[in-house]
N, C-alpha and C positions, 0 to 999 in steps of 0.2 A: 364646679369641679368636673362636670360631667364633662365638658369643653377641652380640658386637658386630657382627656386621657383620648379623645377621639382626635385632639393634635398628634399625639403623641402615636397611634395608631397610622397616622396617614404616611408616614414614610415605608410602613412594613406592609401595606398595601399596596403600594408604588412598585415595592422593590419587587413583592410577590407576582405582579400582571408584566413587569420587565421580563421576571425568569420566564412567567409561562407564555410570553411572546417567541421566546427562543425554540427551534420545536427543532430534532434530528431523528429520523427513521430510516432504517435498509430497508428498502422497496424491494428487490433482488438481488440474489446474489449467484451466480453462474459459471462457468467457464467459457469464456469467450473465442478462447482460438487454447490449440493443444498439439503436440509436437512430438513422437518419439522415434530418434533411428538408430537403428546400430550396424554402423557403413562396414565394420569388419565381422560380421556376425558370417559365419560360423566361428573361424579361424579365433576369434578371441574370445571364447570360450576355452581353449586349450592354452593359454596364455595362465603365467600365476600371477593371482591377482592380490596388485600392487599400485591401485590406480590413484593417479593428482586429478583433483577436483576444481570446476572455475566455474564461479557463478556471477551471474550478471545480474540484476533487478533494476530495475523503472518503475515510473508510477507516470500514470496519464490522467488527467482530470480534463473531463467535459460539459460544458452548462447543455442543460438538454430544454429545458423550461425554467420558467418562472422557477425558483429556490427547488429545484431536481438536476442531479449531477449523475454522471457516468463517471466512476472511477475504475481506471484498470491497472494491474498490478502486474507487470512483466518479470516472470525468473525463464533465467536459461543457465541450464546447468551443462557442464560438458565435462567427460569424468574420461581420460586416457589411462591406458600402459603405456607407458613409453610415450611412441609420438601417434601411436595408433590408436583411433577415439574408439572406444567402448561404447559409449551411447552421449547424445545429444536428446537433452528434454528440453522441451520450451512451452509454458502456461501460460497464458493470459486471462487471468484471474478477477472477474469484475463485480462492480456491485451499483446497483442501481439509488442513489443519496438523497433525501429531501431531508434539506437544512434552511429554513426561515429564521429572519428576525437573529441572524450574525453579521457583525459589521466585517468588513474585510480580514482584519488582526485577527479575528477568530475565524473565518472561513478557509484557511490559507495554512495554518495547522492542523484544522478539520478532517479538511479531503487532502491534502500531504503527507500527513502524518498518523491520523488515528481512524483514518479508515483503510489503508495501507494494513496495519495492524489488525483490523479487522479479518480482509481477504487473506491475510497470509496464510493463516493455519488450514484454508482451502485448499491452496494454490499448493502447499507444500504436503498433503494428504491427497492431492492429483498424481504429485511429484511421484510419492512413495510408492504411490499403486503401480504408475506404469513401469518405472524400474522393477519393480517385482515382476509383473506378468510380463515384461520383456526379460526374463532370466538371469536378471543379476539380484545380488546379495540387495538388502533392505535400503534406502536411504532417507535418514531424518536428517533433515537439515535444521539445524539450530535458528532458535528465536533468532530476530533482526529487531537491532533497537531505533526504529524509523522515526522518534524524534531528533535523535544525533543525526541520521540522513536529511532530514526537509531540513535542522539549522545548517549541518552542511553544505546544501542545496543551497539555499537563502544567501548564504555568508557569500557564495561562490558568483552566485547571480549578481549579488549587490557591487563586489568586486568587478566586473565584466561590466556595468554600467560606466559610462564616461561621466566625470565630474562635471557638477550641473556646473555653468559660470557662474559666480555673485556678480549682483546689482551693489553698484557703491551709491 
């Protein structure tokens, strides 16, 4: 009897040294490049302020070594009156990844998607600071759901590939 239950054990030790092969750490996390102008400053400060907002983001992923990655996270925000821009912020937001023991299907949502989600709440507490100390009113920029972006991303990639040919 003592035979079964150490069968019986050897799958959830299996399963157990699979998970702990899989390992993810932030090694650093930084600002890598940082951006603020404001091309009409004085003059658009006496302006009422009534401004459209346009934000850009990217994500860049880099193998830097054995399972350690560079991920950086690009926002550019550009907030006008009218046609006259207010200010221009641009972050680059990164984070230094060590991810072992993930097959590709899981690497690929990893640093796409949930470390993206990581850097942001950096990169948009960069955001906030320099539009404040450059004299405009506050700006929180709303959560991004960067799993919807990487399948995005994915769906758009996969499209823009050319259909392999079949073998008959």
């Amino acid at each position: 009897m003592a035979d079964k239950s150490k069968k019986n054990e050897t799958p959830e030790v299996a399963e157990t040294q699979q998970t702990a092969e899989k390992q993810f750490a932030i090694q650093k996390i930084y600002t890598k490049d940082i951006s603020f102008e404001t091309p009409n400053a004085p003059q658009i400060f006496t302006q009422q302020w009534a401004p459209s907002l346009d934000i850009n983001l990217g994500t860049q992923t880099q193998a830097l070594e054995n399972d350690i990655y560079e991920v950086v996270l690009s926002l550019t925000v550009t907030v006008k009156i009218g046609e006259a821009t207010a200010y221009l912020v641009e972050v680059n937001q990164a984070g230094i990844i060590s991810a072992s023991g993930f097959d590709e299907a899981e690497l690929g949502p990893l640093l796409g998607s949930f470390c993206p989600n990581i850097l942001f709440p950096y990169a948009r507490e960069v955001i906030s600071d320099l539009v404040s100390k450059g004299g405009f009113p506050q700006l929180i920029l709303a959560p991004v759901n960067f799993d919807a972006l990487y399948m995005q991303q994915l769906q758009q990639s996969q499209q823009a590939e050319p259909a392999s040919p079949t073998l008959n």
